[in-house]
N, C-alpha and C positions, 0 to 999 in steps of 0.2 A: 355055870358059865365060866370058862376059862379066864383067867386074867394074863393080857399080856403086858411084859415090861419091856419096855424099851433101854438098853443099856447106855447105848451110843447116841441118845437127848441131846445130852451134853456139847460131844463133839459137832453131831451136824448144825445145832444151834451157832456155834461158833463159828463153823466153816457156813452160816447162810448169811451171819455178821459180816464174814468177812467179805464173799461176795458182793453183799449189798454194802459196801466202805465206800461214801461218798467222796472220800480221797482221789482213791480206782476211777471212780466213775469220772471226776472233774480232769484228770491225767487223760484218759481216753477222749472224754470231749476236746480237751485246750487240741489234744493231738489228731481231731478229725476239722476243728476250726483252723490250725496251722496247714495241715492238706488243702482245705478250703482256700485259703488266703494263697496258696503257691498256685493253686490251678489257678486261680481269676489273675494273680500275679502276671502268669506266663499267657494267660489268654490274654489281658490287659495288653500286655510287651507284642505279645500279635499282631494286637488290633493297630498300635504305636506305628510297629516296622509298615504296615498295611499301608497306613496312612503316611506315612512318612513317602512310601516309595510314591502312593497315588500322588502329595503333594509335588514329590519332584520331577514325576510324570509332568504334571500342571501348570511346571514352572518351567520345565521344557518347552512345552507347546504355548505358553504363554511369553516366552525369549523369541519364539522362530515368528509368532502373529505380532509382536511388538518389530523386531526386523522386517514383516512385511511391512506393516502401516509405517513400519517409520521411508520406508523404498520407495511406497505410496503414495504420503505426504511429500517425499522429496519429490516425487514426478507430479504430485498437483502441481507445488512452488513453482517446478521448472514450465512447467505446463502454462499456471497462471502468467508467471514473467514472459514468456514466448507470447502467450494471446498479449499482453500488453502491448509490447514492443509492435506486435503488428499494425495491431489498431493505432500506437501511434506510429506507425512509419503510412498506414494508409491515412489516417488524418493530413500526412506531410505530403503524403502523395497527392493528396487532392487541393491543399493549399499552396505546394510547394511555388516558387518563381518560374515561370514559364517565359523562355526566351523568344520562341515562336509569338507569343502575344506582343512582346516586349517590340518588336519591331516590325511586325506589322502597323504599331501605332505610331515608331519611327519613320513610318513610310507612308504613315498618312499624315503627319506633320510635315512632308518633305516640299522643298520650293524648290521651283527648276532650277534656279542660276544656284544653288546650294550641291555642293557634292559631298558625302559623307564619305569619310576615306577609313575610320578606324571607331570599332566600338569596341571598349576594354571594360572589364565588371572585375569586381575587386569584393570577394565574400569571406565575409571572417563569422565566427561561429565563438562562443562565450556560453559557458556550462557552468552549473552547479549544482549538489548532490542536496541530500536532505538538511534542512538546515529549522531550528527549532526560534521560532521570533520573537514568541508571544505564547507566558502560562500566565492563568489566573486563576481562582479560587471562586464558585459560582454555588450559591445555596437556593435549591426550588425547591418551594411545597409541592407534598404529594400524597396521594388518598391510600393512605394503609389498606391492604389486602381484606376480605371480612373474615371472621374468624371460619372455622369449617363447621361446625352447627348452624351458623346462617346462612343457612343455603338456600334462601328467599332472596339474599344480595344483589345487587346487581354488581357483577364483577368485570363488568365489560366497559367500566367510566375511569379504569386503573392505566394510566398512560407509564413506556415506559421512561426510566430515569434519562436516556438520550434523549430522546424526544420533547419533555420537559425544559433542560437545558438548550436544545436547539431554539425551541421559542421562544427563548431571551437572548441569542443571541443577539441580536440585529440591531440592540440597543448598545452593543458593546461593537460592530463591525462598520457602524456608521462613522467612524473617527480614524483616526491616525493612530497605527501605520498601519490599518485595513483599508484608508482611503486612498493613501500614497503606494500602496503595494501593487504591482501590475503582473505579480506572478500565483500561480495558481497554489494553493495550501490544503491541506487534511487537520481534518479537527478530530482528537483523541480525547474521549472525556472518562473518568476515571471518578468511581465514585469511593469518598474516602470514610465517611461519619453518616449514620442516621439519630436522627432526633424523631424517637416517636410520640416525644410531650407534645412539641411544637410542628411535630407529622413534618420536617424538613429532611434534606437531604444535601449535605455539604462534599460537591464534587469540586474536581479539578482538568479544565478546558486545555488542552495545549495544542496550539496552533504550528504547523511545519509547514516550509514549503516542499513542493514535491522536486524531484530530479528535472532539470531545465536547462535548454540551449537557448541561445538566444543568436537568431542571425541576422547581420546587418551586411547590405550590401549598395555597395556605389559601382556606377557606372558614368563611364567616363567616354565622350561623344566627339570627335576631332572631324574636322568638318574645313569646308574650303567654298568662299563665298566668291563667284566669277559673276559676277553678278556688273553693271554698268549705274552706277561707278561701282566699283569693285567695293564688297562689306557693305551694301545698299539691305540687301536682304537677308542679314544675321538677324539683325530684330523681329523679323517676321517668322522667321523660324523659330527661333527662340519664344514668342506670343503664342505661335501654335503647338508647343508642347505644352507651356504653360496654359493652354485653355482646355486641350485634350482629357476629356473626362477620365481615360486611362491612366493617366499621367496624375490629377490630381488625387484620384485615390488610393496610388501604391507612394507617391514621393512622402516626405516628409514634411511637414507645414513649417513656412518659416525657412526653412535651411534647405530645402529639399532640391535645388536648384541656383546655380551659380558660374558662372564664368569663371574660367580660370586661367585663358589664354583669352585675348584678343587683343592684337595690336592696331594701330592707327594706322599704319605704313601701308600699301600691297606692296604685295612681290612679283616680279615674272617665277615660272615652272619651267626651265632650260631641260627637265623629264618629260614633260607634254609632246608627245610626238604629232598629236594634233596639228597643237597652234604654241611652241614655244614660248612665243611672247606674250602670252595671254598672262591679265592679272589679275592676282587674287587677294584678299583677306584671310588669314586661317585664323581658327578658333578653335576651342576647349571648353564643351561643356561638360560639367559636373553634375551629375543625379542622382543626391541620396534617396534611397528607397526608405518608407518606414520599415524601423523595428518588428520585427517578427521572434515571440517569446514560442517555443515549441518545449512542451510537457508531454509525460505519458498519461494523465489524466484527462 
């Protein structure tokens, strides 16, 4: 059997060493994991720019829906302030001073020998905007929420924190200057601390009045009494306004009602184309109407 030798052992021995040189091989990996790290790098940078653009997309269309709702909300405001105004301008409309009543009662209080020659009204109007009167500092208990595992609870005995302070109000509205106040207010309650040792709840009440005119108006009655004797029937004129149910419940109690001209003397009327010589009494009566406070509330 023939023997063969191998010369070149040696060399390929060497050159399979060399080959298999875990040096080689660590060189070649670092340099397919640096490939690695640059593709996910630049995919990474992709994904960034991707997102970056979709976010600014987002925040486009999120500028242009924030400009509507805010156009939106301005046209509620104006919208709500408009329904206000109306309602109170029809409240005014429907309580306003009506002249036509105003002398029809003139003229059922009238006496023959009495001539009414001039009626003058005199309407002033006094305003004022929001004005803040009265804060206080208001602490109610109240029944902590049940936790969300018990959902056997009855979670329908949970009132909320308005609500709660509303129903102590009225221990606090019975006094001054809630009694002495004759214009209408808004209550603002602001909760500022919970105490859940003591299940409290420490708010703050602030009481405003609302926007207000207030109108007061006198009327002013001149009048000529040809009466025998002349000024015999001012008093009877004067008892019948004063008894006139109309009369008593627009005037003012007290002050509502007053003389302001009447002299003892008569006069002749040399303007009478009638009867020149006829005499008369003149008068001035005065008729403050009550206070009328008008709100948009």
């Amino acid at each position: 059997m023939p023997i063969r030798i191998n010369l070149l052992a040696e060399e390929q021995s060497a050159e399979e060493m060399r080959r298999r040189d875990p040096i080689k091989r660590a060189m070649f990996g670092g340099c397919a994991l640096v490939i690695l790290m640059l593709l996910w790098i630049a995919s990474t940078q992709m994904s960034v720019s991707a997102a970056r653009r979709e976010l600014a997309d987002y925040d486009a269309r999120l500028k242009k829906v924030d400009d509507s709702s805010r156009q939106v909300k301005g046209n509620q405001a104006a919208s709500d302030d408009a329904g206000m105004r109306l309602k109170a301008l029809d409240r005014y409309g429907r309580s306003r001073f009506f002249w036509g009543t105003f002398l029809d009662a003139v003229q059922h209080a009238a006496v023959e020998s009495v001539r009414v020659m001039e009626i003058k009204s005199d309407q002033k109007y006094n305003g004022g905007d929001v004005n803040k009167f009265f804060t206080t500092n208001i602490t109610v208990a109240y029944n902590p929420p049940a936790p969300f595992w018990q959902f056997w609870a009855n979670r329908n005995n949970q009132q909320p924190v308005p609500l709660l302070v509303s129903n102590v109000l009225a221990t606090l509205t019975n006094k001054p200057p809630f009694t002495t106040n004759v214009l209408a207010y808004s209550i603002k309650i602001t909760e500022n601390a919970t105490n859940a040792a003591l299940k409290q709840v420490l708010t703050t009440a602030e009481f405003s009045s609302v926007p207000w005119a207030m109108e007061r108006v006198t009327v002013e009655i001149r009048g000529r009494d040809y009466g025998t004797p002349a000024g015999a029937s001012i008093d009877d004129f004067a008892r019948r306004i004063n008894s006139s149910p109309y009369f008593k419940e627009i005037l003012e109690p007290g002050q509502g009602f007053r003389f302001t001209e009447r002299p003892p003397q008569s006069r002749p009327d040399p303007q009478d184309p009638v009867n020149p010589n006829a005499m008369f009494v003149p008068f001035t009566i005065e008729l403050v109407l009550n206070e009328r406070i008008l709100t948009n509330e």
